[in-house]
PyMOL commands that place a pseudoatom at each C-alpha (Angstrom):
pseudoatom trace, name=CA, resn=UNK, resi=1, chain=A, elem=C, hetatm=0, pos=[0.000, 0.000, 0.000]
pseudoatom trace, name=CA, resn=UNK, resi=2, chain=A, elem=C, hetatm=0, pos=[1.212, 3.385, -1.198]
pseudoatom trace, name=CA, resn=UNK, resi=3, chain=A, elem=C, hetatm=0, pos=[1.333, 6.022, 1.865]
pseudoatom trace, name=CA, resn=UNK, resi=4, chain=A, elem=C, hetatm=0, pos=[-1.069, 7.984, 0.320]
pseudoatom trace, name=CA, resn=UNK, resi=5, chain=A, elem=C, hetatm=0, pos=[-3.541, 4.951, 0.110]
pseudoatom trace, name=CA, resn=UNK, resi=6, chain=A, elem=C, hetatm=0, pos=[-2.326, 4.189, 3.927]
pseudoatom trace, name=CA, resn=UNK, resi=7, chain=A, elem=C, hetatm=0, pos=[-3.526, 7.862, 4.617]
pseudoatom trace, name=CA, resn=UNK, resi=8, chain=A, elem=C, hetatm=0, pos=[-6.656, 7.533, 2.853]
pseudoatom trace, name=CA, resn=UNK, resi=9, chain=A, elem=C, hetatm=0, pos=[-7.187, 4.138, 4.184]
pseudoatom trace, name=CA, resn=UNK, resi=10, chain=A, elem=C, hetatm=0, pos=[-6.444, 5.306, 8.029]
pseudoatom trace, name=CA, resn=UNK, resi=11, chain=A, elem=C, hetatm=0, pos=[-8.933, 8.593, 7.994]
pseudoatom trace, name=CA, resn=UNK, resi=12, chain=A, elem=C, hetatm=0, pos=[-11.939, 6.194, 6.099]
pseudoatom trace, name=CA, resn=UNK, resi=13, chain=A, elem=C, hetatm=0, pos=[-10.928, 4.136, 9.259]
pseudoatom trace, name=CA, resn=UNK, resi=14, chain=A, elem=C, hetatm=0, pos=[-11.532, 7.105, 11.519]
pseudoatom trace, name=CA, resn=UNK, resi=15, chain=A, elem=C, hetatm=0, pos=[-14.373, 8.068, 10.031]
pseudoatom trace, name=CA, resn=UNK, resi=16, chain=A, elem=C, hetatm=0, pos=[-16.208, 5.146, 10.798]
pseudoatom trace, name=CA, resn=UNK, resi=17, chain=A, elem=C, hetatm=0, pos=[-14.773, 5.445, 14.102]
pseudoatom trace, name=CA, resn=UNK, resi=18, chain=A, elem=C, hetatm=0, pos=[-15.869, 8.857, 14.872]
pseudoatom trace, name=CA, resn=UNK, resi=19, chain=A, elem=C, hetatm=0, pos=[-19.667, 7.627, 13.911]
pseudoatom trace, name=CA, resn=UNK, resi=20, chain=A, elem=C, hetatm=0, pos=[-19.137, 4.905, 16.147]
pseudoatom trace, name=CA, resn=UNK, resi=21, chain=A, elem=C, hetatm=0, pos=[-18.327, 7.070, 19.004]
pseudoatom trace, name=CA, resn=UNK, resi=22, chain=A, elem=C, hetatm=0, pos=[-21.055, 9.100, 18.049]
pseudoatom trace, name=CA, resn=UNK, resi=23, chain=A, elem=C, hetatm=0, pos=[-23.813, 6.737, 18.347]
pseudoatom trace, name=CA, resn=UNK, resi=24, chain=A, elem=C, hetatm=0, pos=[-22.480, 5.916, 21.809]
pseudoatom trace, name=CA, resn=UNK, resi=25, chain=A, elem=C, hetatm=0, pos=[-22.322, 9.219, 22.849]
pseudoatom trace, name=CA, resn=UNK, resi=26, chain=A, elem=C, hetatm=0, pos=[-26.334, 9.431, 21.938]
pseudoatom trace, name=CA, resn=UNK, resi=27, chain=A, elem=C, hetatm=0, pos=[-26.831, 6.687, 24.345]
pseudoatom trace, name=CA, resn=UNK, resi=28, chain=A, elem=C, hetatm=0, pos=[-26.332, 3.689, 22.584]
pseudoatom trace, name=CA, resn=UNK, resi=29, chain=A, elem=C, hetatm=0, pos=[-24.777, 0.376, 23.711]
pseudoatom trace, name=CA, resn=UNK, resi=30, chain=A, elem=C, hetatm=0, pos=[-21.685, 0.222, 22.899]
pseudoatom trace, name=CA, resn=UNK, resi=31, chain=A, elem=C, hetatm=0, pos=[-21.731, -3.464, 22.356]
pseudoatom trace, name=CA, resn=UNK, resi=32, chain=A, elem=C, hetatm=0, pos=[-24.854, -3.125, 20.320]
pseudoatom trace, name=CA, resn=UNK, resi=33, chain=A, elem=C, hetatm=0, pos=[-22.808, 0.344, 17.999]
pseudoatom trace, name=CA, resn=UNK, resi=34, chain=A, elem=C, hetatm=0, pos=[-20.161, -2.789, 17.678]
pseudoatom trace, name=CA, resn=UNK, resi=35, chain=A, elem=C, hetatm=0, pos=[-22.634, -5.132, 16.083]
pseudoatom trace, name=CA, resn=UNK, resi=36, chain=A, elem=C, hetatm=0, pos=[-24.502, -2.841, 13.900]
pseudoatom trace, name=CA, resn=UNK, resi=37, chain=A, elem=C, hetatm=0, pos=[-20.752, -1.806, 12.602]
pseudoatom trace, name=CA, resn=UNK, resi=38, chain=A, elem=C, hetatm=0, pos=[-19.501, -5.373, 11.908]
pseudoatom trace, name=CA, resn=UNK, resi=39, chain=A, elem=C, hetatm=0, pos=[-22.996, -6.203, 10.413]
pseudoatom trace, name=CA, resn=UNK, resi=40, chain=A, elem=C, hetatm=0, pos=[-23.005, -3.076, 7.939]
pseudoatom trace, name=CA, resn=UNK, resi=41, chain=A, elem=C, hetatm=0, pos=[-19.232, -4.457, 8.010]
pseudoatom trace, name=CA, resn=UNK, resi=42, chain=A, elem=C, hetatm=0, pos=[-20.233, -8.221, 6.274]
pseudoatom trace, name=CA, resn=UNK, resi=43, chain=A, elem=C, hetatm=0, pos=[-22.906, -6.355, 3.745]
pseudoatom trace, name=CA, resn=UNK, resi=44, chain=A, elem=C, hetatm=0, pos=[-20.633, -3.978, 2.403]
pseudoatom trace, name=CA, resn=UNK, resi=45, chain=A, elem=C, hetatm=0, pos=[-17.958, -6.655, 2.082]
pseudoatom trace, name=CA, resn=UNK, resi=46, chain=A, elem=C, hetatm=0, pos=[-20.486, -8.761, 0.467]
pseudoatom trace, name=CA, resn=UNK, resi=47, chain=A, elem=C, hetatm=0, pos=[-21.685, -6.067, -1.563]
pseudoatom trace, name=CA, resn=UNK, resi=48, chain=A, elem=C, hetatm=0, pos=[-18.214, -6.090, -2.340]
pseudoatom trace, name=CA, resn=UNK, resi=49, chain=A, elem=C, hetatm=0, pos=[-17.106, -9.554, -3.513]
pseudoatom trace, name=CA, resn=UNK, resi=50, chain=A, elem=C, hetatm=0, pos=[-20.719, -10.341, -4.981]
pseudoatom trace, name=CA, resn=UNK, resi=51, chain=A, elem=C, hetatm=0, pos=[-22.881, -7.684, -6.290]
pseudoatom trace, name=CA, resn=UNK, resi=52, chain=A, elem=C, hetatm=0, pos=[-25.888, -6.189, -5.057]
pseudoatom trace, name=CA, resn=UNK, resi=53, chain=A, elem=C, hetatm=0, pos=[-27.652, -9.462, -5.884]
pseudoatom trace, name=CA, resn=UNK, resi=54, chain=A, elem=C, hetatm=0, pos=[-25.132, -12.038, -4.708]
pseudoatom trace, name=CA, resn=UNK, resi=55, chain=A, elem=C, hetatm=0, pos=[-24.470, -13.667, -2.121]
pseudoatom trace, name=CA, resn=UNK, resi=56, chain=A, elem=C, hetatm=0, pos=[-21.191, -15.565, -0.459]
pseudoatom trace, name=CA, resn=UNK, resi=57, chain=A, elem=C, hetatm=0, pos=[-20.511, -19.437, -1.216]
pseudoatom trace, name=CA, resn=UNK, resi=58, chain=A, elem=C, hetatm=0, pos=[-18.606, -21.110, 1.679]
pseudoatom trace, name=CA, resn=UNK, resi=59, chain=A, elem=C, hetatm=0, pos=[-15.388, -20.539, -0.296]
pseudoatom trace, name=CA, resn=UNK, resi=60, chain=A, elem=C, hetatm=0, pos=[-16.280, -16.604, -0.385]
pseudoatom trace, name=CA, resn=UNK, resi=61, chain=A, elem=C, hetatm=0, pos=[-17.211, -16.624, 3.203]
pseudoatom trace, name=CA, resn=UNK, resi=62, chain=A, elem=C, hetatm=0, pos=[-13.948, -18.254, 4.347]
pseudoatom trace, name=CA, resn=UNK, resi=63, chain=A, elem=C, hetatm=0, pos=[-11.754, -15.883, 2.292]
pseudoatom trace, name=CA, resn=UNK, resi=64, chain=A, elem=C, hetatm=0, pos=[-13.632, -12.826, 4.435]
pseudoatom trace, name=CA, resn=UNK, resi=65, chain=A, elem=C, hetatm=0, pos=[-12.761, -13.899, 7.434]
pseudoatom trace, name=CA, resn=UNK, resi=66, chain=A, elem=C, hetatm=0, pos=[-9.508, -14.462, 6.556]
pseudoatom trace, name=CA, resn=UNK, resi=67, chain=A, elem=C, hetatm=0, pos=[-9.409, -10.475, 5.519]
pseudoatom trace, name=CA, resn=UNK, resi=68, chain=A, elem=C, hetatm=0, pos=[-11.158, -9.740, 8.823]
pseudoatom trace, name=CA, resn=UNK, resi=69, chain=A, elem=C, hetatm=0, pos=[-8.654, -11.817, 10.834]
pseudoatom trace, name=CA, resn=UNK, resi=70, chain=A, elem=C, hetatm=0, pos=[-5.644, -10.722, 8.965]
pseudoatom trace, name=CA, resn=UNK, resi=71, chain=A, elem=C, hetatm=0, pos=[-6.717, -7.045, 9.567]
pseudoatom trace, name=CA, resn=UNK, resi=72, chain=A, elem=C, hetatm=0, pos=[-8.069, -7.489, 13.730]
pseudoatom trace, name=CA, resn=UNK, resi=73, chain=A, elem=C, hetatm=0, pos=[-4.299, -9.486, 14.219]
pseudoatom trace, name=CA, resn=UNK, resi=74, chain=A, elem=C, hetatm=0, pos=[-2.638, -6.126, 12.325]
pseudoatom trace, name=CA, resn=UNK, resi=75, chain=A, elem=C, hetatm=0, pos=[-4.730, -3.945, 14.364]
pseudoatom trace, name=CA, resn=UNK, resi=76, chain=A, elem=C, hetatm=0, pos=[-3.310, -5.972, 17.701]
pseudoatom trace, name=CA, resn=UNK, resi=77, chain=A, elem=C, hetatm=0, pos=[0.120, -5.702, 16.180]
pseudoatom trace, name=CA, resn=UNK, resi=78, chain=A, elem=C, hetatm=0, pos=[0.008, -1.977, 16.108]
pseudoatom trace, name=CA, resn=UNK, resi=79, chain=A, elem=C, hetatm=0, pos=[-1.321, -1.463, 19.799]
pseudoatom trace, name=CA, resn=UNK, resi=80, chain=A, elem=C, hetatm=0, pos=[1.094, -2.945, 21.125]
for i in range(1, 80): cmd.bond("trace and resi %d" % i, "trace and resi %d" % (i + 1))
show_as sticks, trace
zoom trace
């Protein structure tokens, strides 16, 4: 990834962050704001990989949560 991608990638990332934090702030559980984000999370990414009238095969499904569990184990990586 270029470091202007990175940039772009890390303020999207904020973004949604930031609307997150938002909806908490208005009173709403934060483990429910956390759901609702990785839900919207799985349709967008299968909006994504499929179409607007797709759907994921097992195959499809297995190579998204290999993207989501590459990313979370980056995200780790970086706190520390």
């Amino acid at each position: 990834m270029t470091e202007k991608s990175m940039r772009e990638y890390n303020l999207l990332s904020e973004r949604f962050i930031t609307l997150a934090n938002e909806m908490k702030n208005e009173g709403k559980e934060q483990q429910m704001v956390n759901a609702a984000l990785m839900s919207a999370s799985g349709i967008y990414a299968t909006y994504t990989a499929a179409g607007n009238e797709g759907g994921l095969n097992p195959t499809g499904i297995d190579k998204v949560v290999a993207v989501y569990k590459a990313n979370l184990e980056n995200v780790q990586k970086l706190k520390k």
